[in-house]
N, C-alpha and C positions, 0 to 999 in steps of 0.2 A: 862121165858125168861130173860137173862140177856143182858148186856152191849155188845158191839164188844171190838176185842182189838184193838191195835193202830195201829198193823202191819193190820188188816183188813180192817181198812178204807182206808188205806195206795195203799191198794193192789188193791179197789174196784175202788177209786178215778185216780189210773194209768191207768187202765184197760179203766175205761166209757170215761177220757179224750182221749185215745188214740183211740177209736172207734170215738171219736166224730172229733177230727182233724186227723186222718190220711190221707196224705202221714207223715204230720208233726210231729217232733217227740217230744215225754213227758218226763218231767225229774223232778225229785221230789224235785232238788233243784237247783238253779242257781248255776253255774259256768260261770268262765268266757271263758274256753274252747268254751262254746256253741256259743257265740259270734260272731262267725267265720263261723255258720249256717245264712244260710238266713232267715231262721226262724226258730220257738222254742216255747214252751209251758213249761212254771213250776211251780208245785204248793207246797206246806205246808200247815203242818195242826197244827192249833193251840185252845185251850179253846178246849180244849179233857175232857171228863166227867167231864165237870160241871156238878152241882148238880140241876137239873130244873122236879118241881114237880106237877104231876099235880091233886093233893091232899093233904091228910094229909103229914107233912113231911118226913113221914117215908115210904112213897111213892113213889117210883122213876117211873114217868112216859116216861121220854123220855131220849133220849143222844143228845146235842145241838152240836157239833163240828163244828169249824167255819176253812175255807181251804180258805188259798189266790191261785188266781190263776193269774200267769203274761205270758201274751203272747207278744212274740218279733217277727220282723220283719225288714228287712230292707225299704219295702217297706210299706207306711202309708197305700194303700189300700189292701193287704194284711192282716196286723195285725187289720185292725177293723173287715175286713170280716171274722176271723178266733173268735175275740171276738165275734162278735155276734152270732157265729156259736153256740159258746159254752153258751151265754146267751139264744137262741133260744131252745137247746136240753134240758136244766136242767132248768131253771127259772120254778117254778110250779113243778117239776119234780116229778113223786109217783112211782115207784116200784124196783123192785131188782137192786142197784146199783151194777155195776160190774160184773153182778151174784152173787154178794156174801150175799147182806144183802136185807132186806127191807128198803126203806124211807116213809115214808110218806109226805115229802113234801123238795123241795128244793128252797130254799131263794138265788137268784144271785142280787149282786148290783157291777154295774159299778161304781167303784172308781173314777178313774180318766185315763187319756193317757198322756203320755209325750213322751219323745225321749231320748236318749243319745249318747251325739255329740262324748265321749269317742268310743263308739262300734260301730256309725252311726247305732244305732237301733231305733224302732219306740216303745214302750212297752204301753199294760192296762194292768189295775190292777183289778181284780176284788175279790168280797169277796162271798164264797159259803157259809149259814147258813142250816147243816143237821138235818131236825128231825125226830129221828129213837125212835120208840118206842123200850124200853126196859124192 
């Protein structure tokens, strides 16, 4: 077994968000087009195959990719019930992301919420830790 690539986390990561908030829709990178939606969901993926071992070094036991996920809204109670929506369905999370791959476990941590009085949007932040054996 090897590694995924980046367009497949890409692909898995659009897919389970978008099962998990629709009507809302997902977008893989902020614009400020979307701004203009009353709500919105975007994520990024960042710390793509690090090297994390879960033996000798020449052992590649896992892929650690870490996804921010920001969800907007205009309305505060809105944008937390959509965060927690998406803390609720993946936090612990174990099997075929997306359809496309295995996890073995999903790490969610609420960063933080703010607002922005430029968009009159409501935003959290949160941070997804993937651990996919490879």
């Amino acid at each position: 077994m090897g590694q995924n690539s980046t367009l497949t986390y890409a692909q898995a990561l659009q897919t389970q968000l978008q099962s998990i908030v629709t009507p809302t829709p997902v977008y893989a990178a902020f614009n400020r087009n979307f701004a203009a939606e009353p709500e919105f969901v975007t994520w990024s993926l960042r710390s793509v195959k690090q090297p994390v071992y879960t033996g000798p070094q020449a052992v590649k036991g896992i892929d650690r990719p870490i996804c921010q996920v920001n969800v907007y809204a205009q309305l505060m109670q809105t944008c937390f019930s959509k965060a927690q929506a998406i803390v609720d369905a993946l936090h612990g999370y174990q099997g075929t992301l997306g359809g496309l791959f295995f996890v073995a476990k999903i790490d969610v941590d609420w960063l933080f919420n703010t607002y922005d009085n430029d968009n009159k949007l409501h935003e959290i932040v949160l941070d997804m830790t993937l651990d996919i054996p490879s």
